[in-house]
TIGU-152749 format. One line per field, with one value per residue: residue number from 1; residue in three letters; chain; x, y, z of N, C-alpha, C, O in turn. Coordinates in nm, 3 decimals, decimal comma, padded with zeros to 5 digits, always signed. Atoms other than C-alpha are relative to their C-alpha. Layout:
N
i	(NUM_...)
aa	(ALA_...)
ch	(A_...)
npx	(X_...)
npy	(Y_...)
npz	(Z_...)
capx	(X_...)
capy	(Y_...)
capz	(Z_...)
cpx	(X_...)
cpy	(Y_...)
cpz	(Z_...)
opx	(X_...)
opy	(Y_...)
opz	(Z_...)
This chain:
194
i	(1_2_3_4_5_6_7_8_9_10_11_12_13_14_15_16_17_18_19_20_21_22_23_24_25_26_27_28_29_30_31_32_33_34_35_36_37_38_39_40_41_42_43_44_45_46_47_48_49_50_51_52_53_54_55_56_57_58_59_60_61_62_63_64_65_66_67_68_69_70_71_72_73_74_75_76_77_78_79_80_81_82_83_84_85_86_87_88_89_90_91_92_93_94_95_96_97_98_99_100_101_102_103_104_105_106_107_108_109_110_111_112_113_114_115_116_117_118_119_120_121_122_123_124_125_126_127_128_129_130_131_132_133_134_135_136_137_138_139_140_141_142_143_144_145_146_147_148_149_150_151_152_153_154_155_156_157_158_159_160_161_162_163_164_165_166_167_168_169_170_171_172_173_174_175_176_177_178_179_180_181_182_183_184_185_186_187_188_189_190_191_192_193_194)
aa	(UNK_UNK_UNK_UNK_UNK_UNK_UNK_UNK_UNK_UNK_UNK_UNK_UNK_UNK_UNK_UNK_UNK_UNK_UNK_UNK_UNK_UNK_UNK_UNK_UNK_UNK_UNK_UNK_UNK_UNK_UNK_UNK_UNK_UNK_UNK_UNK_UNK_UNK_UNK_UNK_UNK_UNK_UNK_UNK_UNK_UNK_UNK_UNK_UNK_UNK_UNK_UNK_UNK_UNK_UNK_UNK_UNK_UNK_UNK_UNK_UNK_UNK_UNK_UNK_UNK_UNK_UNK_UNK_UNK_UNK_UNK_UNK_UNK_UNK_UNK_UNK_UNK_UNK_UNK_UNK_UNK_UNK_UNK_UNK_UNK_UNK_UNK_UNK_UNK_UNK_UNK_UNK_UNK_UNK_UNK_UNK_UNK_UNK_UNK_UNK_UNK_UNK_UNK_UNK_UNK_UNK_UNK_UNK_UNK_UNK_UNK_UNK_UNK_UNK_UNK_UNK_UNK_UNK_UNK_UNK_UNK_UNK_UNK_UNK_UNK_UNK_UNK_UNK_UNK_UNK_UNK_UNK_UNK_UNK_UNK_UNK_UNK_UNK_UNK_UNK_UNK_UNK_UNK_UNK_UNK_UNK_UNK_UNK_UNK_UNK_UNK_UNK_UNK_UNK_UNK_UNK_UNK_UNK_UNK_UNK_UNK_UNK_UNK_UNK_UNK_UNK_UNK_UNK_UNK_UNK_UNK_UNK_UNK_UNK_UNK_UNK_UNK_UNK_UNK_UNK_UNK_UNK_UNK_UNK_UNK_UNK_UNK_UNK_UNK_UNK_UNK_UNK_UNK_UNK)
ch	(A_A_A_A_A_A_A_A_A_A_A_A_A_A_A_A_A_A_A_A_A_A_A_A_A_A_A_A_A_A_A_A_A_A_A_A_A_A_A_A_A_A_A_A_A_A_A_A_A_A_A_A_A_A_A_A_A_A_A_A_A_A_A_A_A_A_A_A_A_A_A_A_A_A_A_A_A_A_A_A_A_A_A_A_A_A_A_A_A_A_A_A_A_A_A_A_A_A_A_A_A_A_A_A_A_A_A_A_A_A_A_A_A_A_A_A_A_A_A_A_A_A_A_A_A_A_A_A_A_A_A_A_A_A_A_A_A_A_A_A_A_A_A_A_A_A_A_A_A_A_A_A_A_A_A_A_A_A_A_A_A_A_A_A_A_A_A_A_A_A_A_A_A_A_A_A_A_A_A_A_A_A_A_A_A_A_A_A_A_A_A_A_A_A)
npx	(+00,143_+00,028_+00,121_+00,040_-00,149_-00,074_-00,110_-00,081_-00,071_-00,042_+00,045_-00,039_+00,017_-00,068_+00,085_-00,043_+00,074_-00,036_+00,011_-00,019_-00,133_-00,118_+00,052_+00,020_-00,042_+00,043_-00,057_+00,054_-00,044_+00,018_+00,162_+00,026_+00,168_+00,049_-00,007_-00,098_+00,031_-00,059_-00,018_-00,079_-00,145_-00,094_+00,057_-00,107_+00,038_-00,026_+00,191_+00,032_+00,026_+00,138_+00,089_+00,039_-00,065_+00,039_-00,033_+00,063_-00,079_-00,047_-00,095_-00,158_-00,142_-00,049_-00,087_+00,070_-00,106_+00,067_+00,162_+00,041_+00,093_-00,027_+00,043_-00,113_-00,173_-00,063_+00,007_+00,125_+00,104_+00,081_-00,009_-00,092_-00,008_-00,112_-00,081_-00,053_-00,082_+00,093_+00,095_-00,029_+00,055_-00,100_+00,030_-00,122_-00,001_+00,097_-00,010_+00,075_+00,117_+00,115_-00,061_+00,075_-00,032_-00,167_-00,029_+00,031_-00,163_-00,038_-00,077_+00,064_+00,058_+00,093_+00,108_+00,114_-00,073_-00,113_-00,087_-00,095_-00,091_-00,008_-00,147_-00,102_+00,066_+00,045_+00,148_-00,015_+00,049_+00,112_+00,198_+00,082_-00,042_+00,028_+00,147_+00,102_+00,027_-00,003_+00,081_-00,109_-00,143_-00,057_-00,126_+00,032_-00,135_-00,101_-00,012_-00,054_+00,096_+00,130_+00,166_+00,042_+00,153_+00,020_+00,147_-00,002_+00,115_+00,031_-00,070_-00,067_-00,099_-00,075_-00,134_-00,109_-00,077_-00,140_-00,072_+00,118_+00,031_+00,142_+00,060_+00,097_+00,068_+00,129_+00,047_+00,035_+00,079_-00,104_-00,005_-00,057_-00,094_-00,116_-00,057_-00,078_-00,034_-00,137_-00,086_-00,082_+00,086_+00,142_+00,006_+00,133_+00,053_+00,148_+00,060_+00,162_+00,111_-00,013)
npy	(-00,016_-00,088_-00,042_-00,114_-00,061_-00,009_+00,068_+00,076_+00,092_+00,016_-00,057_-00,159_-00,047_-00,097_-00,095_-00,085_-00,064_-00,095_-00,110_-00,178_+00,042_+00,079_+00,147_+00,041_+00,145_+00,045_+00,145_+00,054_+00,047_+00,151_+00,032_+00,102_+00,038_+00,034_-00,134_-00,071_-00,154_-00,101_-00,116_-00,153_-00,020_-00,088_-00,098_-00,006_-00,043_-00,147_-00,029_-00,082_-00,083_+00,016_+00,078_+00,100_+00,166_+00,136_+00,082_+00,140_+00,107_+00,015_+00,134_+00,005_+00,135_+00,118_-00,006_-00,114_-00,106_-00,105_-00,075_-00,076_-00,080_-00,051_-00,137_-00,102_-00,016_-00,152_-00,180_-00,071_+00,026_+00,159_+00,035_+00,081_+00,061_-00,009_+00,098_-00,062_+00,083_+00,065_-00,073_-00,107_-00,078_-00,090_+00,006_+00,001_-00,129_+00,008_+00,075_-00,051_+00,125_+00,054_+00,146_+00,117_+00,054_+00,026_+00,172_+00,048_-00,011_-00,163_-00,010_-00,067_-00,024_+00,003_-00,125_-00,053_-00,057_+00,111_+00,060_-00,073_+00,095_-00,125_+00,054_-00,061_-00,101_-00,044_+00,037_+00,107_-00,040_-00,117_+00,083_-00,077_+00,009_+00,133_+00,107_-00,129_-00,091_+00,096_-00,002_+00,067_+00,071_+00,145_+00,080_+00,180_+00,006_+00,006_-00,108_+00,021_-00,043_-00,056_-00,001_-00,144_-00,033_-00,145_-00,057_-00,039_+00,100_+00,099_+00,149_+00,069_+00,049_+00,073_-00,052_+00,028_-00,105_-00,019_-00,129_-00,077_+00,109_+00,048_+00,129_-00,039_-00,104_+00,071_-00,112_-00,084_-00,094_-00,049_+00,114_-00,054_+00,125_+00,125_+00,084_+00,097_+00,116_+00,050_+00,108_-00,080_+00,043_-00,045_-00,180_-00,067_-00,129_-00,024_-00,053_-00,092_+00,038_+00,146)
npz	(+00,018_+00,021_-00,106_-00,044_+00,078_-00,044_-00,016_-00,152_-00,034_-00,143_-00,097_+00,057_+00,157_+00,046_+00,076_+00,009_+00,004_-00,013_-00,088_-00,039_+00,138_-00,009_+00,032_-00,154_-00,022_-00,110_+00,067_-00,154_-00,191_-00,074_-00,059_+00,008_-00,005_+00,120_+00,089_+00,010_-00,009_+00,102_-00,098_+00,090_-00,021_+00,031_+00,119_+00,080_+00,104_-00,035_+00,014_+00,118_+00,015_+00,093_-00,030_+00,042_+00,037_-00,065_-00,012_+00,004_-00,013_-00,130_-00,006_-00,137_+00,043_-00,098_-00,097_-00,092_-00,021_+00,109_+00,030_+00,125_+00,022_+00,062_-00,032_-00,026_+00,026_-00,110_+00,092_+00,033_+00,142_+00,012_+00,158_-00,009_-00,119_-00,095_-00,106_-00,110_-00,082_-00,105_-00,040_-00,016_+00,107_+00,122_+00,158_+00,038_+00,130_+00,061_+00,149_+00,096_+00,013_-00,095_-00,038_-00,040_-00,079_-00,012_+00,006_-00,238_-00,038_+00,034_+00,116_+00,149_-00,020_+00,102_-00,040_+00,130_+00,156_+00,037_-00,105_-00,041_-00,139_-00,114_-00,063_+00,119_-00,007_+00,079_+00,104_+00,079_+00,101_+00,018_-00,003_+00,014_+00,115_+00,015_-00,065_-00,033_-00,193_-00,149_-00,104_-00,154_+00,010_-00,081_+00,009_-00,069_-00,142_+00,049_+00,084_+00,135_+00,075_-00,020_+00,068_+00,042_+00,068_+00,043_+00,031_+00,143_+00,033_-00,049_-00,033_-00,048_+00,088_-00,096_+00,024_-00,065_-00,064_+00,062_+00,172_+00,083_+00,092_-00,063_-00,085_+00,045_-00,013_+00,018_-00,035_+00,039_-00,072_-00,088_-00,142_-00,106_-00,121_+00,044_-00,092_+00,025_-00,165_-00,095_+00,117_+00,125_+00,110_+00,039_-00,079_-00,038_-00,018_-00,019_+00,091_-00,083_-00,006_-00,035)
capx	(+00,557_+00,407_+00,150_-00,055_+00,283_+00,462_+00,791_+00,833_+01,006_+01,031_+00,977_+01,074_+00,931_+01,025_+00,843_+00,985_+00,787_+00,796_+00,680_+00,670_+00,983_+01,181_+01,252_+01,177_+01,318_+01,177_+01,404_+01,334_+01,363_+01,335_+01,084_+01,084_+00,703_+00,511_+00,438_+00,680_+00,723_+00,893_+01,095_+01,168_+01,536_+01,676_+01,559_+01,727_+01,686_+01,611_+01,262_+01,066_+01,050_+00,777_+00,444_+00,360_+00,602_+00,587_+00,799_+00,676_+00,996_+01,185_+01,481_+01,766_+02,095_+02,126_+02,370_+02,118_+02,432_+02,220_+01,905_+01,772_+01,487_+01,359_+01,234_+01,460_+01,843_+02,044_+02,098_+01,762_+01,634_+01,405_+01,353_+01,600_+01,685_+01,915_+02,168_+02,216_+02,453_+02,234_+02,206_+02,434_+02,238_+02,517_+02,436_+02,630_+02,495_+02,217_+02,109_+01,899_+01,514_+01,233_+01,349_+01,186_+01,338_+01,721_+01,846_+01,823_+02,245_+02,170_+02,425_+02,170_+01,938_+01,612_+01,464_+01,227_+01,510_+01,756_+01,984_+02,234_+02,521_+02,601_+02,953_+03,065_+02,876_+02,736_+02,407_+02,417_+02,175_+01,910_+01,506_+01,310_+01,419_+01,371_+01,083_+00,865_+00,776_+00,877_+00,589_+00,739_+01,045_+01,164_+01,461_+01,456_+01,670_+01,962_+01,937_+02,055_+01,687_+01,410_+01,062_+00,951_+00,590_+00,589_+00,329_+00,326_+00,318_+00,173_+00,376_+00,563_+00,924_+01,201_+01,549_+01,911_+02,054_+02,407_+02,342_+01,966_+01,901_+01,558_+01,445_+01,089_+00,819_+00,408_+00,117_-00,101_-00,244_-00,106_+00,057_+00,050_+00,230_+00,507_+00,630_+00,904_+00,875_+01,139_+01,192_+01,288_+01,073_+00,705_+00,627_+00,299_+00,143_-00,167_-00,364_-00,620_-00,895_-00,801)
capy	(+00,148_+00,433_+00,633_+00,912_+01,088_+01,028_+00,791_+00,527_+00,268_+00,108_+00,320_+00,679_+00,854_+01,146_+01,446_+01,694_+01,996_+02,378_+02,671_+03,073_+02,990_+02,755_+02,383_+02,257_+01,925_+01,723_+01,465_+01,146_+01,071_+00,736_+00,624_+00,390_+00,401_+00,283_+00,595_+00,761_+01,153_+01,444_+01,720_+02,065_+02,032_+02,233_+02,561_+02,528_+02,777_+03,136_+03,323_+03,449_+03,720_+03,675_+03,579_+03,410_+03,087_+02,801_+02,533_+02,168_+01,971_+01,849_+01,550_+01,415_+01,231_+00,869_+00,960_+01,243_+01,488_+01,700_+01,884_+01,965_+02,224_+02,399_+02,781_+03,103_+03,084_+03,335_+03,578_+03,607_+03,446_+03,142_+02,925_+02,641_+02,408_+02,441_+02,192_+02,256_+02,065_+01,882_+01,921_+02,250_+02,390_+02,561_+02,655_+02,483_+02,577_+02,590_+02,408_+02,570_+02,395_+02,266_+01,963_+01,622_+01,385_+01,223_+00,878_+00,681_+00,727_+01,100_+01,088_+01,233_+01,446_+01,510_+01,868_+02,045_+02,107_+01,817_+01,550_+01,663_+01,458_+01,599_+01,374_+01,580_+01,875_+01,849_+01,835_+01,515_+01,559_+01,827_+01,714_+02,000_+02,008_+01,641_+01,506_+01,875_+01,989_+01,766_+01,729_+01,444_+01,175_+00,834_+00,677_+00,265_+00,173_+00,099_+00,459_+00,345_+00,454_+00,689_+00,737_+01,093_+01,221_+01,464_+01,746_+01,876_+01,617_+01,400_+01,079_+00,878_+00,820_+00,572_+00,707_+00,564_+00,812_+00,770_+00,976_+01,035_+00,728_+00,666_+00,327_+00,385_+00,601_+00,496_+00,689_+00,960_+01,086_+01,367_+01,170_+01,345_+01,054_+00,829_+00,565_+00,278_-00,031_-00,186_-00,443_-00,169_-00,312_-00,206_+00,208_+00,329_+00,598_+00,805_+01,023_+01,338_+01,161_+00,795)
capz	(+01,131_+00,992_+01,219_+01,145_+00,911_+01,210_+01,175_+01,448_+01,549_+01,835_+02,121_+01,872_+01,635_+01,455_+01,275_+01,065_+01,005_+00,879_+01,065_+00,997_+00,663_+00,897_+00,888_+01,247_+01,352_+01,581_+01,675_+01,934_+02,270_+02,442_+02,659_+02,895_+02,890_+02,553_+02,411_+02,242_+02,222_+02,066_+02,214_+01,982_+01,906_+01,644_+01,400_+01,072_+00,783_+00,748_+00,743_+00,486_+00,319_+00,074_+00,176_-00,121_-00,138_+00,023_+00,150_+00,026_-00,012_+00,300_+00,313_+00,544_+00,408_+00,489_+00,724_+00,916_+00,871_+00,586_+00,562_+00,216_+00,184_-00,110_+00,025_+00,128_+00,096_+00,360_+00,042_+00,042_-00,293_-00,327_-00,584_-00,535_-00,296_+00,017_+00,199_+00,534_+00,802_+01,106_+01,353_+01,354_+01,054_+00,857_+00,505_+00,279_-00,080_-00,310_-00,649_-00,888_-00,971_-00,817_-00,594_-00,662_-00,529_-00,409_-00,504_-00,115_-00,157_-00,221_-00,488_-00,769_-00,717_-00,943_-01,024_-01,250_-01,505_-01,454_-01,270_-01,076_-00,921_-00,600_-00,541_-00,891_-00,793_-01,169_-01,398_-01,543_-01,795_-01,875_-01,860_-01,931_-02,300_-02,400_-02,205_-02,105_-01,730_-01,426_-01,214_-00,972_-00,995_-00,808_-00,783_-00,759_-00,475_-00,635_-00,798_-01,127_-01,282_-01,246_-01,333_-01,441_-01,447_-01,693_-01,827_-02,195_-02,350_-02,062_-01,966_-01,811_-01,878_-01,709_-01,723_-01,661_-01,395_-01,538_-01,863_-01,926_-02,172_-02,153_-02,047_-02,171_-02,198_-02,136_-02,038_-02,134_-01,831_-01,620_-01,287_-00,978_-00,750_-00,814_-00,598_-00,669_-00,462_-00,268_-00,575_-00,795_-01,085_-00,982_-01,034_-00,908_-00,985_-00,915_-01,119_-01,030_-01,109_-00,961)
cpx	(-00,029_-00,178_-00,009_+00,118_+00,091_+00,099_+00,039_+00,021_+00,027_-00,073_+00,066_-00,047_+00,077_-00,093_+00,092_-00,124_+00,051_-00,102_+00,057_+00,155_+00,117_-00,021_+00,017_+00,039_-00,049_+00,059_-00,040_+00,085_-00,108_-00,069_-00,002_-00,144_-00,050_+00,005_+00,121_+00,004_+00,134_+00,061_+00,056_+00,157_+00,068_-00,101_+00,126_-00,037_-00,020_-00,158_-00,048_-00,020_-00,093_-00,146_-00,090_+00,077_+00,000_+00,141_-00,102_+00,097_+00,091_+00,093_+00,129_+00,023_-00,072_+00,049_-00,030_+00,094_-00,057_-00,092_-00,022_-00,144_-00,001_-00,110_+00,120_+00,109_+00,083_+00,026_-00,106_-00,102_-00,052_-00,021_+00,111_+00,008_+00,165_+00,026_+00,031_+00,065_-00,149_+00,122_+00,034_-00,114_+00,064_-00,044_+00,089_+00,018_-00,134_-00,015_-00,141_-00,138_-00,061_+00,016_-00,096_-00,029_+00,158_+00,036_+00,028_+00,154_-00,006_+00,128_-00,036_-00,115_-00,083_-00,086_-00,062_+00,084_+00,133_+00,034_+00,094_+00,059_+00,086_+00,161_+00,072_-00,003_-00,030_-00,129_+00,070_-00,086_-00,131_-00,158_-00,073_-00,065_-00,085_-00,130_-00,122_+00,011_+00,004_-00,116_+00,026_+00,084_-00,015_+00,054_-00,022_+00,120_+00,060_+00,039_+00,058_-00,117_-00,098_-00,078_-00,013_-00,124_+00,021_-00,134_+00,068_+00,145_-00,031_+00,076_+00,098_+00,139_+00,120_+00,106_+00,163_+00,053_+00,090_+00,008_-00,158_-00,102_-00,142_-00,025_-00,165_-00,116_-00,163_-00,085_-00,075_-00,080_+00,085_-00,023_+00,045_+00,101_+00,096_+00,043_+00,100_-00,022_+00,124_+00,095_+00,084_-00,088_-00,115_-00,034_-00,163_+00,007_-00,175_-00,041_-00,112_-00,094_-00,044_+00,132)
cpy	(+00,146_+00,090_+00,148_+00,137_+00,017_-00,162_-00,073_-00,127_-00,084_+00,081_+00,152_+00,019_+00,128_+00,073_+00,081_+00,132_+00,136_+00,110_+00,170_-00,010_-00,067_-00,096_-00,032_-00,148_-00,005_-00,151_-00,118_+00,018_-00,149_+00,061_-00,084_-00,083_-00,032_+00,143_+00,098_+00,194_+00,064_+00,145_+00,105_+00,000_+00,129_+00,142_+00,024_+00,073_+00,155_+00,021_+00,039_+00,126_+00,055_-00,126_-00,121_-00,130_-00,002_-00,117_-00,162_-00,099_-00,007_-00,145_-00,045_-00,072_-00,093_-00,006_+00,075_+00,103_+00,085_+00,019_+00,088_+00,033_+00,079_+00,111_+00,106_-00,047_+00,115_+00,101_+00,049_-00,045_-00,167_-00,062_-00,130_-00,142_-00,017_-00,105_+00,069_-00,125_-00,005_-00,068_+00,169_+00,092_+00,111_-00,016_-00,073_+00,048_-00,034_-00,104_+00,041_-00,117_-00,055_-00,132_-00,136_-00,098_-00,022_-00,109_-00,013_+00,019_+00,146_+00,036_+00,080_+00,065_+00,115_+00,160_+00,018_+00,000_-00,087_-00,084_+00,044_-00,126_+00,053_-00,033_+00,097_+00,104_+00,087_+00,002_-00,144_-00,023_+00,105_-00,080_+00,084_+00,051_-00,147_-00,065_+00,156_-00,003_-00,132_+00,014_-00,117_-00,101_-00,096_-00,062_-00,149_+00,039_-00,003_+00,164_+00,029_+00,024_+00,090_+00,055_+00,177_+00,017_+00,130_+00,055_+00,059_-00,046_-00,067_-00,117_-00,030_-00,067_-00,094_+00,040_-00,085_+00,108_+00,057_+00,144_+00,023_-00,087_-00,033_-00,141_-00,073_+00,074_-00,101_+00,131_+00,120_+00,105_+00,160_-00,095_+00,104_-00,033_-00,096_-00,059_-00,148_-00,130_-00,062_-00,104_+00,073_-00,034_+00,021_+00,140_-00,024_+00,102_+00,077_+00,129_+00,084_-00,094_-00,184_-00,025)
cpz	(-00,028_+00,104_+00,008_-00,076_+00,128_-00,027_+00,119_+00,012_+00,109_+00,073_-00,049_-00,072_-00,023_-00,146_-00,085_-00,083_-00,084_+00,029_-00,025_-00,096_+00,148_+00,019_+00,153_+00,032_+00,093_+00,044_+00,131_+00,084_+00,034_+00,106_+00,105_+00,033_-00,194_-00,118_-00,020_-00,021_-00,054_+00,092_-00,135_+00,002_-00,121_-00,130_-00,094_-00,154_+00,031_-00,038_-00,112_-00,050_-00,060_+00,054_-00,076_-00,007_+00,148_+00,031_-00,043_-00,057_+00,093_-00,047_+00,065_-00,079_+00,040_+00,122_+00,120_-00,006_-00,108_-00,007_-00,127_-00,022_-00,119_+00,111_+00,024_+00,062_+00,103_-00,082_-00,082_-00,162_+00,055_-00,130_-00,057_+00,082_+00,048_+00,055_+00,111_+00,120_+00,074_+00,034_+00,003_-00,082_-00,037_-00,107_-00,075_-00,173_-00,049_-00,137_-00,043_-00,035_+00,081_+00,045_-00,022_+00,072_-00,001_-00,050_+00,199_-00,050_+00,057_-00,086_-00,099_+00,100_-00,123_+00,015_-00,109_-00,131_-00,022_+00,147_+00,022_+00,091_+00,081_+00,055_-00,110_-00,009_-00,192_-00,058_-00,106_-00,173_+00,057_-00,022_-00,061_-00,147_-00,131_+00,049_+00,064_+00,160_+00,068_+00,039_+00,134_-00,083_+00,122_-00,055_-00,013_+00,071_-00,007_-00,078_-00,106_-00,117_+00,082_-00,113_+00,045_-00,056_-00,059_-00,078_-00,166_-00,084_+00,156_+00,007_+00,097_-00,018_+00,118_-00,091_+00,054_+00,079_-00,044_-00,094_-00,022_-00,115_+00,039_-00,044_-00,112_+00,025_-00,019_+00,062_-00,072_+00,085_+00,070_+00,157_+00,071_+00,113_-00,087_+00,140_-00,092_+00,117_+00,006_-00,130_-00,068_-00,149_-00,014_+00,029_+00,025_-00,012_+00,010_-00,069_+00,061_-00,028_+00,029_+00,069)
opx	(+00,039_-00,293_+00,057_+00,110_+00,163_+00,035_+00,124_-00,057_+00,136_-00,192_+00,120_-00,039_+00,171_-00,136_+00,203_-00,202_+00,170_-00,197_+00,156_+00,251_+00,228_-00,138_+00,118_-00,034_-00,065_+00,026_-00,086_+00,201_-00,220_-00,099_-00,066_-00,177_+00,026_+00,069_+00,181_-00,105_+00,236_-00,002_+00,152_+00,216_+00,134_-00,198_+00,236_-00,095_+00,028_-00,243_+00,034_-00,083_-00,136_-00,150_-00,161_+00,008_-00,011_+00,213_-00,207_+00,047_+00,146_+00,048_+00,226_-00,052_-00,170_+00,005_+00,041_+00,056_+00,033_-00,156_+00,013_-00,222_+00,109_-00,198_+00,230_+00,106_+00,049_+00,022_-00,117_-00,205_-00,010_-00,005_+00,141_-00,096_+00,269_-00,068_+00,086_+00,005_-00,250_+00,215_-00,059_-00,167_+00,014_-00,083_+00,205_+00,104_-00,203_+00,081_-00,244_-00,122_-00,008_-00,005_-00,187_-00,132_+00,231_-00,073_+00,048_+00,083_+00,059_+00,171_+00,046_-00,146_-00,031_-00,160_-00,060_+00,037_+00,215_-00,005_+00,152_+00,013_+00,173_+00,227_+00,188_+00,075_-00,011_-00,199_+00,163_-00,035_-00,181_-00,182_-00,124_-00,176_-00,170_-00,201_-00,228_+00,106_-00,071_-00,155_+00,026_+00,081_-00,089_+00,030_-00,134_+00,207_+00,108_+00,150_+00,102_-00,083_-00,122_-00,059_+00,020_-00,161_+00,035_-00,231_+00,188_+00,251_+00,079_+00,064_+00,153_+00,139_+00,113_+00,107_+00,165_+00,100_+00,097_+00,080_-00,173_-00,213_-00,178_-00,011_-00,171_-00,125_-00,175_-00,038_-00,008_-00,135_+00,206_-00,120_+00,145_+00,170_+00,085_+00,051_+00,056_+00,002_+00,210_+00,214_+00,198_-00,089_-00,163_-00,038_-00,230_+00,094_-00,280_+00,053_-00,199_-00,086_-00,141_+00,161)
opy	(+00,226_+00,051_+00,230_+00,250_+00,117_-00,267_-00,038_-00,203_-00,061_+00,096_+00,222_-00,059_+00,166_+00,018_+00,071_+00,089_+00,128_+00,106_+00,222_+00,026_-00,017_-00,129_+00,009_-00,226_+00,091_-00,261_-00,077_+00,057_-00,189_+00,176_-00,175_-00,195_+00,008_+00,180_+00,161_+00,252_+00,004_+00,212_+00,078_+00,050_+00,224_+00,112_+00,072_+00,003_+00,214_-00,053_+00,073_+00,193_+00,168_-00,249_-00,210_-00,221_+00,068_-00,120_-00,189_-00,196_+00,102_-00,221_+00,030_-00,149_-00,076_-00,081_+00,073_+00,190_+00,164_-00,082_+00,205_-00,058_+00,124_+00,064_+00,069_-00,095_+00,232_+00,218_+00,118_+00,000_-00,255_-00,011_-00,145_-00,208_-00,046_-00,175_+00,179_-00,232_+00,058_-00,122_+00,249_+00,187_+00,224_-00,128_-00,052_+00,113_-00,112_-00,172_+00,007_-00,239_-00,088_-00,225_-00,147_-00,124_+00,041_-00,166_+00,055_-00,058_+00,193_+00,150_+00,150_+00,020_+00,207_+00,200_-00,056_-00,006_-00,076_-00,063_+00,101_-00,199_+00,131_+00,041_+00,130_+00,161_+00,204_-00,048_-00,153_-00,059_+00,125_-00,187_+00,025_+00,099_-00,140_-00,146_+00,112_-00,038_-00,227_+00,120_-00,090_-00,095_-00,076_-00,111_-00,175_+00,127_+00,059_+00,177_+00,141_+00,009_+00,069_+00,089_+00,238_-00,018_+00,238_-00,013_+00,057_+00,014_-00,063_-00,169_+00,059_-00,179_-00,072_+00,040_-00,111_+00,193_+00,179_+00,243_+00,110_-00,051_-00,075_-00,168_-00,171_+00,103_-00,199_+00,239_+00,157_+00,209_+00,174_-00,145_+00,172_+00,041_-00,144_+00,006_-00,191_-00,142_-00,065_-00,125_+00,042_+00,065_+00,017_+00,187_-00,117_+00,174_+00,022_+00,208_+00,044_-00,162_-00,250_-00,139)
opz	(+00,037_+00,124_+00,071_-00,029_+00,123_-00,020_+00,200_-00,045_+00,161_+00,045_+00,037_-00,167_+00,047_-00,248_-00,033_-00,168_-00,112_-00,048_+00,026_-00,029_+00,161_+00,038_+00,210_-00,030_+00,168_-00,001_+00,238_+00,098_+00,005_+00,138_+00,052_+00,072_-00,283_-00,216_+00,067_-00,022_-00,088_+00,174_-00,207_+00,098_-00,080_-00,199_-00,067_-00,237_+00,128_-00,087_-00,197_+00,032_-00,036_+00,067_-00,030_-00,054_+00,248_-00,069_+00,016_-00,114_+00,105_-00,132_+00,077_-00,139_+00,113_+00,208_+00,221_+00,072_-00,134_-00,039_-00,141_-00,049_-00,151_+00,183_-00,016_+00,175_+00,090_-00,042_-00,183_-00,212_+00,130_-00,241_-00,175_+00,086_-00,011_+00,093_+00,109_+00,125_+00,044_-00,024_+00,019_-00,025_-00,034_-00,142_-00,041_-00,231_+00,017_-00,175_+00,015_-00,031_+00,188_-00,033_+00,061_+00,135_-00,078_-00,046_+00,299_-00,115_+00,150_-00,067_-00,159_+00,211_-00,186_+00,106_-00,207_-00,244_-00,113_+00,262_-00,071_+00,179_+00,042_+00,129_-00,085_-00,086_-00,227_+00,030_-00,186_-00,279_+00,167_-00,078_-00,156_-00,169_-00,220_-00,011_+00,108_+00,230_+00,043_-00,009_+00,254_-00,206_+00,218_-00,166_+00,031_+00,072_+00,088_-00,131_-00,133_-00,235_+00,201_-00,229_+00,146_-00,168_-00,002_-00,111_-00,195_-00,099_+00,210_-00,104_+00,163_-00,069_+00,239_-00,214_+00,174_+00,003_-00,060_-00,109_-00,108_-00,152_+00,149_-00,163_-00,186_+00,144_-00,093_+00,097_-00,168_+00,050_+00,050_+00,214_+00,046_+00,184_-00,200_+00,245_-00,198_+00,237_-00,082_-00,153_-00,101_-00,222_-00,128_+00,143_-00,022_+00,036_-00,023_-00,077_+00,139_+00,075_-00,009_+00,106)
């Protein structure tokens, strides 16, 4: 059940947050009263150095053993996005581009300027070129396609992961939201002005 952007389940939820450039986990604890609750467990990331950027992408593995943030890197640049072990929070490296989203394997992962497959540690194909400015991405569940809102030109494009093959293209608005549902077959999206 979803409640309030908190994550819960049962008798746990689970927040994750960031705070003053670091990523703050908040992980559960059991209960054996109704309400569930949150105890401060781990600080993972490094601070900022620049007051203008921002953290606004956050994501755990499948497996909870990875934390991927895009903001400041330990050698000090931003502008990317970082993997870090969990719960230890060891660095482990960076990848160039504004993060979108992961495939649910975390196999691929979708940025401003391409796919990247993370088992080959390569760029699968290039985006930025071909279809104009990312603005967001989603995987279907199977992560064998995604949907790409892009800006100049405006649209909407569906991609094979594999290689880049586009699927098809619709659309003329700019899309701020994307979502895939569970089928894999219906995207949503939402639009500034609707």
């Amino acid at each position: 059940m979803k409640l309030l952007g908190w994550n819960c389940s049962a008798r746990t939820c689970a927040r994750a947050t960031r705070l003053a450039g670091w990523l703050l986990l908040l992980i559960p604890v059991s209960a054996d009263d109704v309400k569930p609750h949150l105890v401060f467990s781990h600080r993972i990331g490094v601070d900022w150095n620049n007051p203008g950027q921002w953290m606004n992408f956050v994501a755990m593995s499948p497996d909870g053993a990875t934390v991927a943030s895009n903001g400041a890197l330990p050698d000090g640049s931003a502008g990317g996005i970082g993997l870090w072990t969990f719960p230890q929070g060891k660095y482990l490296r960076s990848i160039l581009g504004s993060p979108q989203a992961f495939s649910p394997d975390w196999r691929f992962l979708a940025t401003d300027t391409g796919i990247f497959d993370l088992k080959s540690d390569r760029q699968v194909f290039e985006l930025s070129p071909t279809y104009g400015r990312l603005a967001r991405a989603a995987f279907t569940p199977d992560g064998q396609y995604l949907a790409l809102a892009a800006y100049n030109p405006n649209r909407l494009v569906t991609v094979k992961t594999s290689g880049g093959s586009r699927v098809r293209t619709f659309s003329t608005r700019y899309t701020a939201a994307l979502a895939i549902l569970p089928d894999g077959l219906t995207l949503a999206s939402g639009h500034w002005d609707n």
